[in-house]
Backbone bond lengths (Angstrom), bond angles and torsions (degrees), N, CA, C in turn:
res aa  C-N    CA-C-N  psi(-1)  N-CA   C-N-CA  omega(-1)  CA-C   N-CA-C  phi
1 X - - - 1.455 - - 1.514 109.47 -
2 X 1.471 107.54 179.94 1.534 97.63 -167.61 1.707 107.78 -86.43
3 X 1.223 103.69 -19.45 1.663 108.62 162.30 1.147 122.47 -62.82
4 X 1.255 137.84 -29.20 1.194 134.03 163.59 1.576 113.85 -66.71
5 X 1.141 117.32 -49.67 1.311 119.80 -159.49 1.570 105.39 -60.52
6 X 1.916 108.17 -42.49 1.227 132.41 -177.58 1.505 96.25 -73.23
7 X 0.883 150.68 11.07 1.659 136.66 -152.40 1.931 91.30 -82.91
8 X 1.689 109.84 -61.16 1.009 96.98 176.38 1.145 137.29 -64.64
9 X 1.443 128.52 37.48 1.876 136.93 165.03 1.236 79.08 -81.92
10 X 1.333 155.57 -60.42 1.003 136.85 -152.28 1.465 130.77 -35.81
11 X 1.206 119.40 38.05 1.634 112.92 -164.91 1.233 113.77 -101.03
12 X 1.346 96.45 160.66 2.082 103.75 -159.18 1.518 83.00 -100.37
13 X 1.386 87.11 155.33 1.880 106.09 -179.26 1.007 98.71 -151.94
14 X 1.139 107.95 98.63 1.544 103.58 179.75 1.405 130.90 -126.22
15 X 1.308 157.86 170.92 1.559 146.50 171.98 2.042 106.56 -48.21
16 X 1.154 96.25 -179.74 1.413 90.37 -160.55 1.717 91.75 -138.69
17 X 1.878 92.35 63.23 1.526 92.78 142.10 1.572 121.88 -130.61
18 X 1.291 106.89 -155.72 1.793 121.00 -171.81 1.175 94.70 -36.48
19 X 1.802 113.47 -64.43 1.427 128.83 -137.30 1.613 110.53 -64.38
20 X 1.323 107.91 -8.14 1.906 128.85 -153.86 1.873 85.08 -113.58
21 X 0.734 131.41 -32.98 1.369 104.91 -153.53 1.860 125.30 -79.89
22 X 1.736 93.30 -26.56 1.684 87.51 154.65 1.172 128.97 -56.11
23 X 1.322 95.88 -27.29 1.857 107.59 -159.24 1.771 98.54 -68.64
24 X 1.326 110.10 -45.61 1.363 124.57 -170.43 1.406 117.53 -70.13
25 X 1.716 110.39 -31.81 1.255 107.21 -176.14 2.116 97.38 -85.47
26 X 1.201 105.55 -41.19 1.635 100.26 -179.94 1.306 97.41 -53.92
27 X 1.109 132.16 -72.05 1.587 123.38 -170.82 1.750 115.19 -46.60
28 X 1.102 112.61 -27.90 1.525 101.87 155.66 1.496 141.17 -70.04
29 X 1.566 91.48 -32.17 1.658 95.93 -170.16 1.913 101.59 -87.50
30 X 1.928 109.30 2.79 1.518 96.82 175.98 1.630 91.89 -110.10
31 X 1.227 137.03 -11.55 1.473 116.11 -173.52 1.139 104.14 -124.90
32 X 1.641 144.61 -4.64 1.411 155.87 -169.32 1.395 95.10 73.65
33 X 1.560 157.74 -23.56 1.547 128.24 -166.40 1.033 80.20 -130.49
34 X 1.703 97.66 147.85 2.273 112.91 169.09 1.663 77.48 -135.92
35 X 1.323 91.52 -174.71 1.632 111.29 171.91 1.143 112.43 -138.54
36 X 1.353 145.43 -173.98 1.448 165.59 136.75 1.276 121.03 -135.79
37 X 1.455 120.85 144.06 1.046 123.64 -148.17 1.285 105.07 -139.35
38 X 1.726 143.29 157.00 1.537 139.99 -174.62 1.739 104.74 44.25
39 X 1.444 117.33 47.57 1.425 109.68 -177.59 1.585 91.22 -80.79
40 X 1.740 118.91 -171.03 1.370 117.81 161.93 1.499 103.56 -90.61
41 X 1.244 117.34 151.39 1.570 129.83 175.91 1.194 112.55 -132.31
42 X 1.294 119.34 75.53 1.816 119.62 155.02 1.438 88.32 -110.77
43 X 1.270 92.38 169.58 1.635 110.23 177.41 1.776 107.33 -69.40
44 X 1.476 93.63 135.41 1.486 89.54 -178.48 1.403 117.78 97.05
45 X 1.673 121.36 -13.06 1.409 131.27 -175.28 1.775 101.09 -58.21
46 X 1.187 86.43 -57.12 2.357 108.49 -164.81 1.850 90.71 -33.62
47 X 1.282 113.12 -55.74 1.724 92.85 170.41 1.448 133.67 -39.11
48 X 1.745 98.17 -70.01 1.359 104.25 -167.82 1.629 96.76 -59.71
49 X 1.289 130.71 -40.73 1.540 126.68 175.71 1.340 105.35 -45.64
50 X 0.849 128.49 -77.53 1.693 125.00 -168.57 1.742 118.85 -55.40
51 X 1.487 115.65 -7.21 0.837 119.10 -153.51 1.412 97.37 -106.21
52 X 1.614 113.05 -19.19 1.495 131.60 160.69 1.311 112.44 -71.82
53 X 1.433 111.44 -35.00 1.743 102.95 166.56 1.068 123.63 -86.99
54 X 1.109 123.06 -1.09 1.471 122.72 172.52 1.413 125.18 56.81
55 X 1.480 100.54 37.85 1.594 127.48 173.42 1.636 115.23 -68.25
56 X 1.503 102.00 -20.94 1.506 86.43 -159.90 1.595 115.77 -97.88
57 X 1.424 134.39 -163.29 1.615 114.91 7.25 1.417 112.34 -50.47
58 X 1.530 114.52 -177.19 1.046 123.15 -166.50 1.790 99.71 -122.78
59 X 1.567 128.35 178.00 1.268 115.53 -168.30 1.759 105.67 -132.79
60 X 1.709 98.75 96.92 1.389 100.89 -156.18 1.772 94.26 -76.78
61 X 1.358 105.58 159.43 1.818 123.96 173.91 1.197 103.08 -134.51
62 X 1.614 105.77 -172.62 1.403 106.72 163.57 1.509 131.21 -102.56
63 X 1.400 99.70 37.65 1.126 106.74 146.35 1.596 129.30 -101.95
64 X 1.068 92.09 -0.86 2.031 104.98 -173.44 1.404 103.25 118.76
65 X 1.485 101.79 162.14 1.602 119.05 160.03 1.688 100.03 -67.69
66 X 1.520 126.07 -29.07 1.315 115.69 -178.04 1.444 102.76 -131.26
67 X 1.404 122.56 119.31 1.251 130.33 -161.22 1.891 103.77 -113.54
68 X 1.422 109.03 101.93 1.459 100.56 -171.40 1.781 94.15 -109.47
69 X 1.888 89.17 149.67 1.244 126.36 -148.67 1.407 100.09 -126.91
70 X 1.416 116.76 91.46 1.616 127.78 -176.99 1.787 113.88 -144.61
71 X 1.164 99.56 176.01 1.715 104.41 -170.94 1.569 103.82 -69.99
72 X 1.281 144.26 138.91 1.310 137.28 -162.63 2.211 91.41 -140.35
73 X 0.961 97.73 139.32 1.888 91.13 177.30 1.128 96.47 -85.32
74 X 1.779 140.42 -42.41 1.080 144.37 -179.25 2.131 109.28 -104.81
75 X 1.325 94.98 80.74 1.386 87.21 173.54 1.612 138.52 -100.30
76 X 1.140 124.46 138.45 1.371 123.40 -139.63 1.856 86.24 -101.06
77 X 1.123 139.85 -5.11 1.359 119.39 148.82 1.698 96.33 -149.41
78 X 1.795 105.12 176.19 1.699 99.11 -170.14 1.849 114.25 -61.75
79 X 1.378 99.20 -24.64 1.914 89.66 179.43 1.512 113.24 -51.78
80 X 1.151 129.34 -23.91 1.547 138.77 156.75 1.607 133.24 -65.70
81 X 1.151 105.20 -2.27 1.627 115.61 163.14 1.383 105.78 -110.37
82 X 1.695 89.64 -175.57 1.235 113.70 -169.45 1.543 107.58 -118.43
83 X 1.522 119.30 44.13 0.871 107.66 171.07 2.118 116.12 -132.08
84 X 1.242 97.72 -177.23 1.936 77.32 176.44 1.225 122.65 -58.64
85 X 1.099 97.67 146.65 1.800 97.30 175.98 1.789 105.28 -126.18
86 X 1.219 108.18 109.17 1.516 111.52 175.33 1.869 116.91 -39.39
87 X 1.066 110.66 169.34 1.277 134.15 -171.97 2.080 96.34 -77.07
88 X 1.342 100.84 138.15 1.628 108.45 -165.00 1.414 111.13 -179.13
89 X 1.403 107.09 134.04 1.616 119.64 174.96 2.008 88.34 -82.64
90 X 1.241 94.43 179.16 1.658 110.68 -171.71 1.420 109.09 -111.00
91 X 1.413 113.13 148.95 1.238 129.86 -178.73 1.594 113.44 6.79
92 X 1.650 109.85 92.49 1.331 118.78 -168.49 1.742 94.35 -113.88
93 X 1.212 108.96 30.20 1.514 99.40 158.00 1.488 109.91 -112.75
94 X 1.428 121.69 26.47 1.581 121.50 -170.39 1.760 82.49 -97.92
95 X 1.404 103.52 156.87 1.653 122.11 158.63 1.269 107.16 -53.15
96 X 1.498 126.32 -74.51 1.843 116.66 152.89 1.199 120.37 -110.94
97 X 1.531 104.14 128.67 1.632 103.41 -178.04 1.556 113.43 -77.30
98 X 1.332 100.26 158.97 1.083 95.96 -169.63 1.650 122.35 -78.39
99 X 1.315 118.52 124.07 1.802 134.66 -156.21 1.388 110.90 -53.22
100 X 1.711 121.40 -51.17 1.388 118.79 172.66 1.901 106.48 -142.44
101 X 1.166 92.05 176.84 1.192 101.10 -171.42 1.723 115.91 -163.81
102 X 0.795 116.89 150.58 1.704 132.64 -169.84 1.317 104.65 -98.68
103 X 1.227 115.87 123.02 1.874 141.15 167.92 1.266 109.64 -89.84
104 X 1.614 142.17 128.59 1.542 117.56 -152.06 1.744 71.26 -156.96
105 X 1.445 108.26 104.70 1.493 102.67 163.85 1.275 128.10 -80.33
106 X 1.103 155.18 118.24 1.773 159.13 163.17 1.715 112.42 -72.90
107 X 1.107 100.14 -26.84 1.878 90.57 -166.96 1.344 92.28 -173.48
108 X 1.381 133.18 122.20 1.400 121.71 127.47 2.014 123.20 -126.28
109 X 0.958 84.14 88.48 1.874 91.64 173.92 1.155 113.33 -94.34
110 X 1.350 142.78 3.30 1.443 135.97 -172.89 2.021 91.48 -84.84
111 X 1.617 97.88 170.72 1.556 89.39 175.12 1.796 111.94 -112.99
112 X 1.414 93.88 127.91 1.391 109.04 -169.28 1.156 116.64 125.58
113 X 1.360 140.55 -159.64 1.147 142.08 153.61 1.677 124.20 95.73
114 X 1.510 93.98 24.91 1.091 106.71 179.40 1.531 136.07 -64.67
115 X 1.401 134.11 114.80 1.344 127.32 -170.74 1.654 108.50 -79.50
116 X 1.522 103.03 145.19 1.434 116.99 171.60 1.113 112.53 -140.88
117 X 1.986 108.55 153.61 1.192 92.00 177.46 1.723 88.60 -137.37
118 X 1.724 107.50 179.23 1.523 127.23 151.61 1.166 138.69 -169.49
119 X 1.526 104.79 149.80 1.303 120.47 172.03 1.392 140.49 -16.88
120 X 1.193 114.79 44.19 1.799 126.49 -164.26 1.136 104.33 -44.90
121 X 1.781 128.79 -53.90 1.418 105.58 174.11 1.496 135.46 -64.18
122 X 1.211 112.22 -24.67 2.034 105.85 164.94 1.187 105.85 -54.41
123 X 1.297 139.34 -47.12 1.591 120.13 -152.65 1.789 76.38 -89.85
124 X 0.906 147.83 -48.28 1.888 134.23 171.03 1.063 90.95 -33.76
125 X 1.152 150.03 -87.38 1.172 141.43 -150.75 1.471 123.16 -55.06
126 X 1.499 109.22 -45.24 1.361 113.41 172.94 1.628 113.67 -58.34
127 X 1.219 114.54 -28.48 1.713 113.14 -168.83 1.322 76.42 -84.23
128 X 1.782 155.26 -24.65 1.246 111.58 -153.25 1.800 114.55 -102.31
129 X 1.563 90.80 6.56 1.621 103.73 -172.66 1.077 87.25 -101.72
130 X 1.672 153.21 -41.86 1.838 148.85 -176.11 1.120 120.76 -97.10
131 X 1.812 108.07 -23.01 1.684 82.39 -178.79 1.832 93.24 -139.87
132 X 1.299 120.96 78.88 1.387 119.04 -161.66 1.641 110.92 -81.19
133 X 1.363 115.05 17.41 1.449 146.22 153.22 1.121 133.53 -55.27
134 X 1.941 90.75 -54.76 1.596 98.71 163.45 1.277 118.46 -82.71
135 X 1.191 112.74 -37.05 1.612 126.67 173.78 1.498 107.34 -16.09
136 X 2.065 90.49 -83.81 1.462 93.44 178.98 1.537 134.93 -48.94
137 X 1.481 97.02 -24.71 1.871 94.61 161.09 1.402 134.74 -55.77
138 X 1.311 87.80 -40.54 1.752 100.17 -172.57 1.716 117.26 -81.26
139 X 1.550 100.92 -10.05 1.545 83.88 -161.31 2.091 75.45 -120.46
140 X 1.072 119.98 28.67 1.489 117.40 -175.09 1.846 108.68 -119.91
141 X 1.473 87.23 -52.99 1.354 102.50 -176.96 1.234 126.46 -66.43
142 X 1.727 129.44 114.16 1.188 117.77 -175.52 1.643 114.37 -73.52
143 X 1.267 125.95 141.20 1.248 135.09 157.92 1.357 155.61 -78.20
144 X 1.022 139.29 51.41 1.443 139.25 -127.04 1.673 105.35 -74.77
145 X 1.405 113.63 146.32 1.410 121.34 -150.21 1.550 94.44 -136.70
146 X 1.171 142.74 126.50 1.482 139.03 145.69 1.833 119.12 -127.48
147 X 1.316 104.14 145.66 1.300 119.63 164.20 1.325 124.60 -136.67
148 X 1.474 124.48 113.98 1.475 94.74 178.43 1.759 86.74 -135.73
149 X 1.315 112.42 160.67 1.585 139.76 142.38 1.303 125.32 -101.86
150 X 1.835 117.81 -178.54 1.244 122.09 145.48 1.998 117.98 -14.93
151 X 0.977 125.44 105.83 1.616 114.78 156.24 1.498 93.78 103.04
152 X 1.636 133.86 -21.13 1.199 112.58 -161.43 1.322 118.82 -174.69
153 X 1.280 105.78 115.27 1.897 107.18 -168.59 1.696 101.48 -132.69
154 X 1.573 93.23 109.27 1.384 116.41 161.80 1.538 128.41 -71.80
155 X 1.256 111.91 135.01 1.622 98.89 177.30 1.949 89.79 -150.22
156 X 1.594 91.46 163.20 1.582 99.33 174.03 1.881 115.12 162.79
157 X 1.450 95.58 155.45 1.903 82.21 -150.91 2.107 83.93 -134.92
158 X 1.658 70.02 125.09 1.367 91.15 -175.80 1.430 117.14 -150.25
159 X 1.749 123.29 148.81 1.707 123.53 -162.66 1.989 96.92 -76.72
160 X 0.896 112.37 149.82 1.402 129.47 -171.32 1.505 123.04 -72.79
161 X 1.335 86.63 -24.56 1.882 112.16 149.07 1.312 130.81 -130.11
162 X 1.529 108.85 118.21 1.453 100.39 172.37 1.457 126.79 -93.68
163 X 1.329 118.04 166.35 1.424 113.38 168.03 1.506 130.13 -125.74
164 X 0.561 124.90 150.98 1.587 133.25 159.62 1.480 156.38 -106.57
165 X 1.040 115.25 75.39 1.609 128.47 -119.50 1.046 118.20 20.46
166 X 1.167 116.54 74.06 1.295 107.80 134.85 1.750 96.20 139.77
167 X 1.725 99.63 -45.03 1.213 115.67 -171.90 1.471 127.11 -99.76
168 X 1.449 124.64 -160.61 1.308 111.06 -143.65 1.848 89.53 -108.98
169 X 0.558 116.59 137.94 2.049 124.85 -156.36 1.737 95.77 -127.04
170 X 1.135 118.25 -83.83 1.194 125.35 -162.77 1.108 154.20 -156.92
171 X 1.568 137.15 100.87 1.409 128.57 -152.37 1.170 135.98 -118.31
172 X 1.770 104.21 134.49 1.825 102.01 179.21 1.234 119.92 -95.29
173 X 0.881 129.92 129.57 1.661 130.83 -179.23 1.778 91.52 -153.16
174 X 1.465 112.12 116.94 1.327 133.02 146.84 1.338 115.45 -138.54
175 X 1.125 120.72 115.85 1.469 121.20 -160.29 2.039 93.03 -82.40
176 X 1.068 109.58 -28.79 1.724 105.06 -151.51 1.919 85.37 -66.12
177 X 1.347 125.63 -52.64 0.723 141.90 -146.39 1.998 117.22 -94.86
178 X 0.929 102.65 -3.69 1.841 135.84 163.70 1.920 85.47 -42.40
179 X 1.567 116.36 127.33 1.504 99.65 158.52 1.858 112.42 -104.69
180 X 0.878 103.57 97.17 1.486 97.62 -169.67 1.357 135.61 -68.82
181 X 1.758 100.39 -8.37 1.642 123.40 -173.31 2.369 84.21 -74.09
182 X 1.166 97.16 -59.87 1.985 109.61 169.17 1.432 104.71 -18.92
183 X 1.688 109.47 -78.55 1.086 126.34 -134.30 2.143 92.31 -84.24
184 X 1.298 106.14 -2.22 1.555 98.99 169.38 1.631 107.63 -103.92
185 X 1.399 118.39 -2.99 1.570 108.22 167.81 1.805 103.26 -98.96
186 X 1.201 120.12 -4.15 1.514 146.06 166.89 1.561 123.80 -57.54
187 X 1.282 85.91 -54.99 1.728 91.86 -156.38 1.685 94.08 -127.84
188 X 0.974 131.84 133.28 1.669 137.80 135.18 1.619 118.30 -27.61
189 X 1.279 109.69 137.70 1.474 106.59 -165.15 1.511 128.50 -80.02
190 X 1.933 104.17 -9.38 1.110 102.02 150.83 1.565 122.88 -89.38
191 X 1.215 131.78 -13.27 1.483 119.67 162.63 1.523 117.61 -60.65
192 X 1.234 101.28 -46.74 2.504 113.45 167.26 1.715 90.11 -25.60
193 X 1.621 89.79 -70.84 2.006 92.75 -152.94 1.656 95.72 -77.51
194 X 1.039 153.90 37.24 1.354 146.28 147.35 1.423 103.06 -101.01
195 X 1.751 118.93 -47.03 1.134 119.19 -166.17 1.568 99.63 -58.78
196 X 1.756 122.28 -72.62 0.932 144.56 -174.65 1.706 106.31 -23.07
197 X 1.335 97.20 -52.29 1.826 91.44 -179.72 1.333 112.05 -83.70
198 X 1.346 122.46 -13.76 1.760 103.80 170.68 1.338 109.20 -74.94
199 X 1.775 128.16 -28.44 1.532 130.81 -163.36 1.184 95.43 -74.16
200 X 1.764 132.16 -42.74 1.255 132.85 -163.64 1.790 103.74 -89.03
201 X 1.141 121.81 8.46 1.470 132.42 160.85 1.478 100.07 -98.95
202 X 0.968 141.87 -39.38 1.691 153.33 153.14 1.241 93.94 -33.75
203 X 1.766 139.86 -79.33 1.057 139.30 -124.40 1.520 86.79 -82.27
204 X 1.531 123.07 -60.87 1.258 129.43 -153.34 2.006 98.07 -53.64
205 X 1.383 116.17 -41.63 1.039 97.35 175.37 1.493 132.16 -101.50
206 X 0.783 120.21 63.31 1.613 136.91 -152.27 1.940 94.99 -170.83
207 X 0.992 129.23 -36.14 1.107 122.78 172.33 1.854 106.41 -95.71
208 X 0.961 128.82 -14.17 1.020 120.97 172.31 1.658 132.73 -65.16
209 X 1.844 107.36 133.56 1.735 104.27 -149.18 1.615 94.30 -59.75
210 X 0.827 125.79 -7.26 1.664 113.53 -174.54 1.474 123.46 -68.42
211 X 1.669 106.66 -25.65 1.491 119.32 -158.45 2.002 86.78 -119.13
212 X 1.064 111.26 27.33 1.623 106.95 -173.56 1.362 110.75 -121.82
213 X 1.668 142.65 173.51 1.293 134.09 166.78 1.773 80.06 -155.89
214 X 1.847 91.79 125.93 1.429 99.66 171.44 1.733 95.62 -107.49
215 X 1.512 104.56 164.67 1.609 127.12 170.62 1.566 116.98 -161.00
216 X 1.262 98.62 135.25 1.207 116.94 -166.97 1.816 95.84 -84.13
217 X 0.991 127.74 95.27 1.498 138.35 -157.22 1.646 108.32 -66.10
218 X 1.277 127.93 118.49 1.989 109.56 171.98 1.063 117.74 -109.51
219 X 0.796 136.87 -162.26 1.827 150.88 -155.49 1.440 99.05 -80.25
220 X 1.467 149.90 91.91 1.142 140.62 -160.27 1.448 148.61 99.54
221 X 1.480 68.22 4.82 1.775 91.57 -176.07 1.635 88.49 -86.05
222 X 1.518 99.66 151.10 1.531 104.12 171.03 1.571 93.60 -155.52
223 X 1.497 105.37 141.68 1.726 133.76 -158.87 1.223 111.72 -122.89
224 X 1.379 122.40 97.15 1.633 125.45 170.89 1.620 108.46 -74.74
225 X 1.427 114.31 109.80 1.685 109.60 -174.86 1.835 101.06 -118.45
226 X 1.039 115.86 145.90 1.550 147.81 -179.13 1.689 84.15 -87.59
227 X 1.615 107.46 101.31 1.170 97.94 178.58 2.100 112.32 -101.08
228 X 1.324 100.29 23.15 1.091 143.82 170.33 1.248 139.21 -52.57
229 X 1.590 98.88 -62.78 1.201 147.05 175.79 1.545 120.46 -132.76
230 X 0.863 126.52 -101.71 1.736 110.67 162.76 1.365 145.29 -27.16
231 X 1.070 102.65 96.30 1.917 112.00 -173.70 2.026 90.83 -80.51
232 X 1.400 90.52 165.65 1.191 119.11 -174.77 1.332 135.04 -159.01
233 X 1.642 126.87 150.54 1.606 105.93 -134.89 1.793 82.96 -161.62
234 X 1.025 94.33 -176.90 1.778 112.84 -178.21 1.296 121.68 177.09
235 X 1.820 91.62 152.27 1.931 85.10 -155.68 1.458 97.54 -91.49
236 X 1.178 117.36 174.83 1.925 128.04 164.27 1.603 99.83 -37.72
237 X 1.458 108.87 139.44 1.468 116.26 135.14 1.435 97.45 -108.92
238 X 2.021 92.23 162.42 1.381 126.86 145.18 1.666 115.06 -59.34
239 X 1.177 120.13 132.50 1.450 143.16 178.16 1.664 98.61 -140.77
240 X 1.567 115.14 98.34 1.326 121.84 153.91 1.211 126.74 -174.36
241 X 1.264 124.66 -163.35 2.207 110.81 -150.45 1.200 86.99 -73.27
242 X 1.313 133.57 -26.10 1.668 109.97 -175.26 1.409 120.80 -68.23
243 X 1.852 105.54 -34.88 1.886 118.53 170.47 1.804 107.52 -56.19
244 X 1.521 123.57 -23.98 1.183 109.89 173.31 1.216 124.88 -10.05
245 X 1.729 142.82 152.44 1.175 122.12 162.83 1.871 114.00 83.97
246 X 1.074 102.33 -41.78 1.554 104.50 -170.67 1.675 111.32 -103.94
247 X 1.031 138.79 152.31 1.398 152.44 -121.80 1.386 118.32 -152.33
248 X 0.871 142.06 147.08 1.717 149.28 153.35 1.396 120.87 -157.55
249 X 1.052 100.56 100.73 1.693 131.39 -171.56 1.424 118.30 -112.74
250 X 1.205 114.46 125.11 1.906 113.00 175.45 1.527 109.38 -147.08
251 X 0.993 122.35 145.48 1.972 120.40 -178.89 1.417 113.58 -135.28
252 X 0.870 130.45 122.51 1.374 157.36 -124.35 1.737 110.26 -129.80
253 X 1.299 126.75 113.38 1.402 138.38 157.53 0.915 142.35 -131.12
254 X 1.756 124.62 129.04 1.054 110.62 -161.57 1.843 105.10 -106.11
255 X 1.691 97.27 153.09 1.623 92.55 172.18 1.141 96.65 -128.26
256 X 1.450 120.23 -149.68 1.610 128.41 -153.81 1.325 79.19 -125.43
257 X 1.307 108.09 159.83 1.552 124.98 -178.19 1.821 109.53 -73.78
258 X 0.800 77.75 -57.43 1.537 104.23 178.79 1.700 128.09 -42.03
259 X 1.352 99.78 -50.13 1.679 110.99 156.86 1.413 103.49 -61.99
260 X 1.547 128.10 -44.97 1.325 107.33 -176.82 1.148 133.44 -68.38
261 X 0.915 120.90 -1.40 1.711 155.51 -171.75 1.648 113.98 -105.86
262 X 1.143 114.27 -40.25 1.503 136.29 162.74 1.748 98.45 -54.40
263 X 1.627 116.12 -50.32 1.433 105.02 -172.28 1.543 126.96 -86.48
264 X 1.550 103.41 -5.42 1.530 107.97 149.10 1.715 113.20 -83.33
265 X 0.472 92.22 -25.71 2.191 98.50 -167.05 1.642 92.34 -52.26
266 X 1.417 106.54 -56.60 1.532 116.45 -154.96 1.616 117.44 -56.27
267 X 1.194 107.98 149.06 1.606 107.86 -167.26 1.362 92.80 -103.12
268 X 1.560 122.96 -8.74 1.534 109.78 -154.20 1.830 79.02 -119.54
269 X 1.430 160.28 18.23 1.381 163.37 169.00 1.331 86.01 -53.44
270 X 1.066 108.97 136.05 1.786 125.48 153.21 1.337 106.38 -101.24
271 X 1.333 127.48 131.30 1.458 162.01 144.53 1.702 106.16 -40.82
272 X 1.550 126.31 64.59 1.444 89.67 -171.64 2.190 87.71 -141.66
273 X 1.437 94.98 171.71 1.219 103.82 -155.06 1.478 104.33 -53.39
274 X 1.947 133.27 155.82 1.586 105.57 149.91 1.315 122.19 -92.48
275 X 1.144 102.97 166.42 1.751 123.01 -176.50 1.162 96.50 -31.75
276 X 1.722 98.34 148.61 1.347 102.95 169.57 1.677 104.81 -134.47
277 X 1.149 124.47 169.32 1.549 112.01 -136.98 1.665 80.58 -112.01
């Protein structure tokens, strides 16, 4: 029903003290997205913040322990433009990707640029009760994934759903990053065109506004995402002489699921305010 699908709008947004932060981390670990709200935002805050929640360690890559996310003229992948970026779990060519991760806004005044996210496992679920055809494609078929830059080229081939006995565990879907020249010395060309149409039965419902929650992100907002389960996307900004002056900045960390979960569990967590800049 459409309540289900919608269930996860439910997200807490709340002020950004002690008294909020169970609340924020339980509401994450049952719907994959929470929010926080009036955090501090200078560059460099998303540490000392997390470091008040006592989320970490933290889960360094090669993009950094702090991965900042701004307009670039020469950008070395699409999170560096200014243009849409489809709906996508993160770096799904790792052995395990990394489970969640922190959205840490600094600035957005340009116009547009709105973040969205959704529920990847409902529409999994829905293909696995109507079309258990595609199902078996998606959670059978390996996928081969590469990214590389300067210093470093990732690759790795994995089904687009995982499971865990039985159940629904974990999903890669980055379409930009799919190697498809791979996946035809990979796969037989009728498994390609079976796969291809169950993922693009995937996409249509997974992109659909029903199963989505957009937000216009501000200076302090900070986003606990299930990078797991929740893909995530953003619309075009404007970039031009009139945007002069104006900014859109966000920095990005990932931790382990599990510590975050560790900081509700604990009987001995202190409740106490975060840093303030």
């Amino acid at each position: 029903t459409m309540a289900q699908i919608n269930l996860f709008k439910a997200v807490v947004s709340t002020q950004s003290t002690g008294e909020n932060v169970k609340e924020f981390i339980a509401h994450f670990m049952e719907f994959g997205l929470a929010f926080l709200n009036n955090t501090p935002h200078q560059t460099g805050d998303i540490l000392k913040i997390l470091d008040t929640l006592e989320v970490g360690p933290y889960w360094d890559n090669m993009f950094g322990t702090v991965s900042r996310v701004s307009f670039m003229n020469d950008p070395s992948n699409q999170a560096f433009n200014n243009q849409h970026l489809d709906l996508h779990t993160d770096m799904p060519y790792y052995t395990q990707t990394p489970s969640a991760y922190f959205f840490h806004c600094l600035a957005n005044e340009l116009d547009g640029g709105e973040s969205y996210w959704a529920d990847t496992f409902s529409a999994i679920r829905e293909i696995r009760d109507t079309r258990p055809d595609y199902y078996e494609l998606l959670t059978t078929v390996s996928v081969p994934f590469r990214q590389y830059a300067t210093g470093w080229h990732m690759a790795g081939s994995y089904p687009t759903v995982e499971l865990m006995n039985g159940n629904l565990y974990r999903v890669r879907d980055c379409v930009f990053v799919i190697d498809t020249f791979q996946m035809i010395r990979d796969h037989p060309a009728d498994v390609r065109e079976r796969w291809w149409e169950a993922y693009n039965h995937l996409r249509r419902l997974v992109t659909s506004p029903d199963r989505a929650i957009q937000v216009k992100l501000e200076s302090g907002d900070l986003v606990l995402i299930d990078n797991w389960r929740v893909q995530h996307a953003r619309n075009a900004f404007t970039v031009n002489k009139e945007s002069q002056g104006k900014h859109r900045a966000m920095e990005v960390v990932y931790v382990e699921w599990n510590h975050v979960q560790n900081r509700l569990l604990r009987n001995d967590a202190q409740t106490k305010p975060l840093v303030s800049t």
